[in-house]
C-alpha positions, 0 to 999 in steps of 0.5 A: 920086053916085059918089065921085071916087077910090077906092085898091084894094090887091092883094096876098098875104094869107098875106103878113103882111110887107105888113100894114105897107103897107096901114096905111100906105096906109090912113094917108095917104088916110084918115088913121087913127092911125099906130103907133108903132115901125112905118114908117106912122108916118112919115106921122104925122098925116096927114088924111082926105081922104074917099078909102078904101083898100079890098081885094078878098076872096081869089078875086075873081070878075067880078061882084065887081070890076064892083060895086068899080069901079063905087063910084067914079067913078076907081080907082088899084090898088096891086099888091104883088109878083106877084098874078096872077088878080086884077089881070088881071081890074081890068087888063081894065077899067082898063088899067095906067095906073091902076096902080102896081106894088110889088116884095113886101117882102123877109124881114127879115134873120136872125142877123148875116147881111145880108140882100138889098138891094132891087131899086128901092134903097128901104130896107125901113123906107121902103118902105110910106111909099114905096109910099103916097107914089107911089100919092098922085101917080098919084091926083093924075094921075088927078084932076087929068086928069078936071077938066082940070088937066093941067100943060104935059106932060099929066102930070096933077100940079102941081110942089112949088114950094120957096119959101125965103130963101137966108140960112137957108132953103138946107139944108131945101131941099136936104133936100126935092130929095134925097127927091124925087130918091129917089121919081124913083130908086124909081119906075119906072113914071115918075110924075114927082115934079116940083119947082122950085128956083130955082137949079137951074132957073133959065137964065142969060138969063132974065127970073127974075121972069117965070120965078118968077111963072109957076111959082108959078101951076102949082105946090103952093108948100112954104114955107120959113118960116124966120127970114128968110123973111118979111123977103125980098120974093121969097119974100112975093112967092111966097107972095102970087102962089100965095096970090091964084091959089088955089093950095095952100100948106104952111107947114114952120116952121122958126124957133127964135126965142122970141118973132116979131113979127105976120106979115105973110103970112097963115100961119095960113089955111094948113095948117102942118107942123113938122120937129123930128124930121128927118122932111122925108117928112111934108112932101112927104105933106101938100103932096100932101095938100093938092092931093088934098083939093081936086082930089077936091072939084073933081072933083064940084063943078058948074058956078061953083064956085071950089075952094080948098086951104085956108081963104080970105084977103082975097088968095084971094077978091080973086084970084076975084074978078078973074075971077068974071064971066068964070068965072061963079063964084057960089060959093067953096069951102073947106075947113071949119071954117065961118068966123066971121060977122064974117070973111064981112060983112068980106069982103062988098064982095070977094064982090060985084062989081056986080050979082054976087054970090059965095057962101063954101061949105064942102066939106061944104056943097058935097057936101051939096047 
């Protein structure tokens, strides 16, 4: 079987100012160790989401491209500056869409003198985190429109729905909107880094409620969990409607308190991401991550198979569970670990709806049938 995606990475090998974005692509897809001091570490941390940056030897020919292309069943092709022979020949079986394009890196400054500015306005240090995070979302795009889960404009890629209290959650917010204005700004080739935010999205005259419902249902909901987050019943109303949809989530704890009562949400199930360093670019990398992990797995997986983002709830399984006969699902994946058996005999009435019966399934079990 064929892997679902695969990043191939044009460019210049004489060129050791790119070095810097290969580690940084090679970082967010397969999440090798990051180095400190270099700009790949602003996406410190990331996981490995089984999908692998490779680059064609210098003077690729026909044949090699052939065999490259037919490792997997998508390729997204990064091209740095101006590489002509070789992106020609992956252009005549792909066509540009599949493409994304980066201007080469600038020469560092020299002496006291400034150097050129970029053409696409991105600085130098942020270009490689830049690069890695657009090619991200073509490679959402190019999933998400093989298993049919293309948003109302056929963009292939879910919105990053910003789910916040407004009493201390206000400024992170804002923080979030200006990155992702940037990653618009940077990007010519339209990839659409989509969000929603109530006040700014929100028209007068609407039924909000009907509104907020319907976006949390087609989006990667970013949680602001700040002090007042859980106390607010917009945002648990949120963060349960993506939760039983089976839609991803990533928690950015934001609180300062010593000490927190029991939560009421189920937080722990979901992957979590910390700020303390100002670096709001990691959140965006790991709410991508987390929609890629799942799409690469629904890509592949047969017939009756429910995907999950992360780890289920009694939430998420009750959501499957609603329409399990209708869809036919006779398995729930996940991503692993495996849960505790206790977890599974608790769940069990949830699996089994009259006569039909749901099995719990990790990624690797899945893949490994």
């Amino acid at each position: 079987m064929r892997t679902p995606l695969q990043i191939v990475l044009i460019r210049d090998p004489r060129d050791r100012g790119t070095d810097v974005y290969a580690d940084t692509l090679r970082l967010a897809f397969e999440g090798s160790a990051g180095t400190a001091g270099s700009s790949s570490a602003y996406l410190d941390d990331a996981v490995d989401l089984g999908i692998r940056v490779l680059e064609p030897t210098e003077g690729v020919t026909d044949k090699e491209v052939e065999r490259l292309l037919d490792g997997a069943e998508h390729t997204v092709v990064v091209v740095i500056g101006e590489v002509h022979d070789p992106t020609s020949l992956f252009e005549m079986r792909l066509g540009r869409n599949n493409f994304v394009q980066v201007v080469a890196p600038l020469p560092p400054s020299t002496g006291d003198m400034q150097g050129e500015k970029a053409q696409d306005g991105v600085e130098p240090a942020l270009a490689p985190v830049v690069t890695a995070l657009r090619t991200m979302q073509s490679a959402r795009r190019v999933l998400a429109q093989g298993t049919g889960d293309e948003d109302d404009d056929g963009k292939g890629s879910l919105k990053l729905f910003i789910s916040h209290a407004k009493i201390d959650g206000v400024a992170m917010a804002k923080s979030l909107i200006a990155i992702l204005k940037q990653l618009r700004e940077a990007d010519q080739q339209n990839l659409e880094f989509e969000y929603f935010y109530d006040d700014e999205h929100l028209n007068p005259g609407v039924v909000w409620s009907q509104v907020l419902d319907a976006e949390v249902r087609k989006s990667v909901l970013i949680a602001l969990r700040t002090e007042g987050y859980e106390s607010r019943y917009w945002c648990r109303r949120e963060f349960l409607s993506a939760e039983c949809n089976g839609m991803p989530i990533i928690v950015v704890d934001l609180r300062k308190a010593q000490y927190h009562e029991s939560a009421l949400l189920p937080f722990d199930l979901v992957p979590t991401v910390r700020v303390h360093d100002g670096n709001v670019i990691r959140v965006l990398l790991h709410a991508m991550a987390a929609h890629l992990r799942a799409l690469r797995v629904r890509s592949q997986a047969p017939s009756g198979v429910r995907v999950l983002p992360h780890r289920p709830s009694v939430y998420s399984l009750d959501g499957v569970s609603q329409v399990a006969s209708v869809e036919n699902t006779e398995k729930i994946a996940y991503p692993g670990p495996r849960l505790p058996d206790a977890f599974r005999r608790a769940v069990e009435p949830i699996l089994t709806q009259g006569s039909w019966q749901m099995k719990l399934v990790t990624f690797d079990d899945l893949e490994g049938c």
